[in-house]
C-alpha positions as CSV (number, residue, x, y, z in Angstrom):
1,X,71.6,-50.5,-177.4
2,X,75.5,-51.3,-177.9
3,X,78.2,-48.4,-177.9
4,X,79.1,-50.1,-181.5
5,X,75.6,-48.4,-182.1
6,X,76.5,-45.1,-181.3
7,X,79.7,-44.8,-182.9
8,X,78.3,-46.8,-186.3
9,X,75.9,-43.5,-186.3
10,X,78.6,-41.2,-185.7
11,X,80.5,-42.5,-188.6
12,X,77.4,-42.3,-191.1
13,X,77.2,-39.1,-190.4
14,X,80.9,-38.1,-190.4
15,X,81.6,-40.1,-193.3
16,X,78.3,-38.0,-195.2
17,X,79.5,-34.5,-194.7
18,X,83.1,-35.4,-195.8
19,X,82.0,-37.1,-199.3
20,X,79.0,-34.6,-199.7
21,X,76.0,-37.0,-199.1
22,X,74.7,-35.4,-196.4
23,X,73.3,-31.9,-195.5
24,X,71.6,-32.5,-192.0
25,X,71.1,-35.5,-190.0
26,X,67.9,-37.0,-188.3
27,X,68.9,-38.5,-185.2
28,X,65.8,-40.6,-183.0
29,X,66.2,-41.5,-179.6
30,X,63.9,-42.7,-176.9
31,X,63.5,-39.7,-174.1
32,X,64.0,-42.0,-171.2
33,X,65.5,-45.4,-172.2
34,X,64.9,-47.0,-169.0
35,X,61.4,-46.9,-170.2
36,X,61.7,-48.0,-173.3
37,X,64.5,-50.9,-172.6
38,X,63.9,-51.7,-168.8
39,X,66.3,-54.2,-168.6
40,X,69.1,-51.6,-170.4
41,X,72.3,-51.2,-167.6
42,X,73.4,-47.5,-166.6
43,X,76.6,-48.0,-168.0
44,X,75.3,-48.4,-171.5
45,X,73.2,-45.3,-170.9
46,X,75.9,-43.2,-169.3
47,X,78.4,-44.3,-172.1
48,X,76.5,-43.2,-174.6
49,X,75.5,-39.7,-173.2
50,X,79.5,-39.4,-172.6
51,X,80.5,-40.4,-176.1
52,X,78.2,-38.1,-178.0
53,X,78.9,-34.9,-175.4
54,X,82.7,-36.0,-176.5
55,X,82.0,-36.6,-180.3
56,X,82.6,-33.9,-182.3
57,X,80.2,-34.1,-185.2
58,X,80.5,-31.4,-188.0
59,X,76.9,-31.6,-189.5
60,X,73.4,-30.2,-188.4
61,X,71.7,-32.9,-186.6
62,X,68.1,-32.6,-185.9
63,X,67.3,-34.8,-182.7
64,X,64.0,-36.5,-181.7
65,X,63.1,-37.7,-178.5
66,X,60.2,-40.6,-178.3
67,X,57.9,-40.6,-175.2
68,X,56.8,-44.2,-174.5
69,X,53.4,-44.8,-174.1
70,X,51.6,-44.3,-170.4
């Protein structure tokens, strides 16, 4: 996961609502990403919480977690 990612995402969705494309977005993210990328570094993962709790993003966004298998 690269912080371009997150902000790619962002955009789509911004850039929906403004030219009436989009109602509601579906957002799917692993629940824990260490388990799902193990080699992923904290500051990837603590960037992106801290970019989307600073985002602003004017559309409904329905968010879905993956568990990884046991």
């Amino acid at each position: 996961m690269r912080i371009t990612t997150i902000y790619r995402v962002y955009y789509k969705f911004h850039s929906g609502l403004i030219y009436d494309l989009l109602a509601a977005g579906v957002l799917i993210v692993p629940a824990n990403p260490k388990k799902f990328f193990p080699n992923i570094s904290n500051i990837v993962v603590n960037m992106a919480k801290r970019t989307f709790n600073n985002l602003t993003i004017p559309v409904p966004i329905l968010l879905i977690g993956l568990l990884p298998d046991n």
